[in-house]
C-alpha positions in Angstrom: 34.6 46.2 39.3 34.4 49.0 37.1 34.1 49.7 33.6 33.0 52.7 31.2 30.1 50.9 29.8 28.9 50.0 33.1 29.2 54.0 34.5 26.7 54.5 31.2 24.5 51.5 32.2 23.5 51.5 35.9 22.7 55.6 35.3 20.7 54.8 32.6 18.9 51.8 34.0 18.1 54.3 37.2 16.8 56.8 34.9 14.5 53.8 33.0 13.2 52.9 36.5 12.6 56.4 37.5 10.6 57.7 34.5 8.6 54.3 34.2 7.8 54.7 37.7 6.7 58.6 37.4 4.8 58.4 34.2 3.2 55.4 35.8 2.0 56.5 38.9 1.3 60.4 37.8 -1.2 58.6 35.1 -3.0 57.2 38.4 -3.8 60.5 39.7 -1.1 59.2 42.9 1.7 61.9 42.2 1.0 65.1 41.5 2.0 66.9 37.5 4.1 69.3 38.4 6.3 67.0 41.1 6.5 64.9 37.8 7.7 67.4 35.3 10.4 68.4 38.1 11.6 64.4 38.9 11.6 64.0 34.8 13.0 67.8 33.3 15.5 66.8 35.5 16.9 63.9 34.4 16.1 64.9 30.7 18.4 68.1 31.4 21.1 66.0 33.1 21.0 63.6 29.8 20.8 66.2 27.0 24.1 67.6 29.0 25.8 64.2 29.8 25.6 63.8 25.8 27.1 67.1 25.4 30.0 67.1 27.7 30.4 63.6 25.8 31.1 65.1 22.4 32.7 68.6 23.6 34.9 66.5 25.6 35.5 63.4 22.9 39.0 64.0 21.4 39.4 64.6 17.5 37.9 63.3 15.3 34.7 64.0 16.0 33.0 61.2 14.4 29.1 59.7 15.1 30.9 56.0 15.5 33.9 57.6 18.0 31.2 59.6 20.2 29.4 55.8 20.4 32.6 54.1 21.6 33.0 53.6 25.1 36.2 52.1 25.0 37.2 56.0 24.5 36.3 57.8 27.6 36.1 61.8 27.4 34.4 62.9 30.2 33.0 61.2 33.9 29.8 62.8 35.8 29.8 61.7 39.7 27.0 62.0 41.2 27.1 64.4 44.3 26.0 64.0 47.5 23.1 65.3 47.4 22.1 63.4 44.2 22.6 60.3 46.2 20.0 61.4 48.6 17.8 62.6 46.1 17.9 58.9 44.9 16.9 57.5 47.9 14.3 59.8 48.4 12.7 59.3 45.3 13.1 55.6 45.7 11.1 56.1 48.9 8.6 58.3 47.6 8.0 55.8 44.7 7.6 53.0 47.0 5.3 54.5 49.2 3.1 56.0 46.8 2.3 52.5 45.5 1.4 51.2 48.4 -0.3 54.0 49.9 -3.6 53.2 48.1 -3.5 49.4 50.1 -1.8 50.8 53.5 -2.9 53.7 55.7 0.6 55.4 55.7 1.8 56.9 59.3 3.0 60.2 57.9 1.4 62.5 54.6 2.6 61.8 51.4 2.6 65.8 50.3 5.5 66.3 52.7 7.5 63.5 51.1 6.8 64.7 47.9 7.4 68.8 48.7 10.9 67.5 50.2 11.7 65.0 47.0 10.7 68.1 44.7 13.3 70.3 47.2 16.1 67.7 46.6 15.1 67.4 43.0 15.9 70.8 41.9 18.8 71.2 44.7 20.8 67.9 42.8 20.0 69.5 39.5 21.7 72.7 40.6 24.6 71.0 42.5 26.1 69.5 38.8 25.8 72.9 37.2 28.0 74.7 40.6 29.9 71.5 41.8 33.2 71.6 40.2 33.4 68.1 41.0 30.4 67.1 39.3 31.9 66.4 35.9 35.3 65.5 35.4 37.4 65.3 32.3 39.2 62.2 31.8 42.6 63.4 29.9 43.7 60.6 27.0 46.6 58.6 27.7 49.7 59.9 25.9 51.7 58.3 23.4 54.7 57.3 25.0 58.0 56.8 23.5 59.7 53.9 23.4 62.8 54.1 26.2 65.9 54.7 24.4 68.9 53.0 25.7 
């Protein structure tokens, strides 16, 4: 099943997990600041746009208790491919990391980490060139009542 709430939910509880995760682990000295500030400006520049497409795309009026209302959808972002694998990625990255301090790992973390910080900024550049990225979702139309 799908509904709008839940296309605002599960992206936000993956950006929670994310963050918590980075802040967490580059405060233990195990990922390095600048890989952080790439995993994080990114999703902070995907949210300060998501919000903007959601009020350029919300129909009139533009009010502050209309832009909160999901039962009026404006606008859909899909993730792209390569957002999908950047996901995974940093899933795996995350996940290793944390265990990397209590398990010899067979291959070096700074090669995980140069390719999650490649996929990083290659899914934040696929939603500004995709023209599938972000879709507008038109409003249904009144329709007339079928005259006999």
């Amino acid at each position: 099943m799908s509904s709008v709430l839940g296309t605002i939910l599960d992206p936000a509880a993956d950006k929670i997990l994310m963050t918590t995760l980075v802040v967490s682990l580059t405060m233990q000295d195990l990922i390095p600041v600048p890989l952080a500030i790439i995993i994080l400006g990114r999703d902070v520049l995907l949210s300060l746009s998501a919000l903007y497409f959601r009020y350029a795309t919300l129909p009139p009026p533009k009010t502050f208790s209309r832009y909160w209302d999901f039962s009026l959808p404006s606008a859909e972002v899909r993730p792209t491919n390569i957002s999908k694998v950047n996901t995974a990625l940093q899933l795996l990255l995350m996940g290793t990391t944390t265990i990397s301090p209590i398990i010899e790992l067979g291959f070096p973390l700074p090669a995980l980490q140069a390719l999650v910080a490649t996929t990083t900024i290659w899914s934040g550049l696929s939603y500004v060139f995709s023209k599938d990225a972000i879709r507008v979702v038109s409003q249904p139309k009144d329709k007339k009542p079928n005259q006999p």
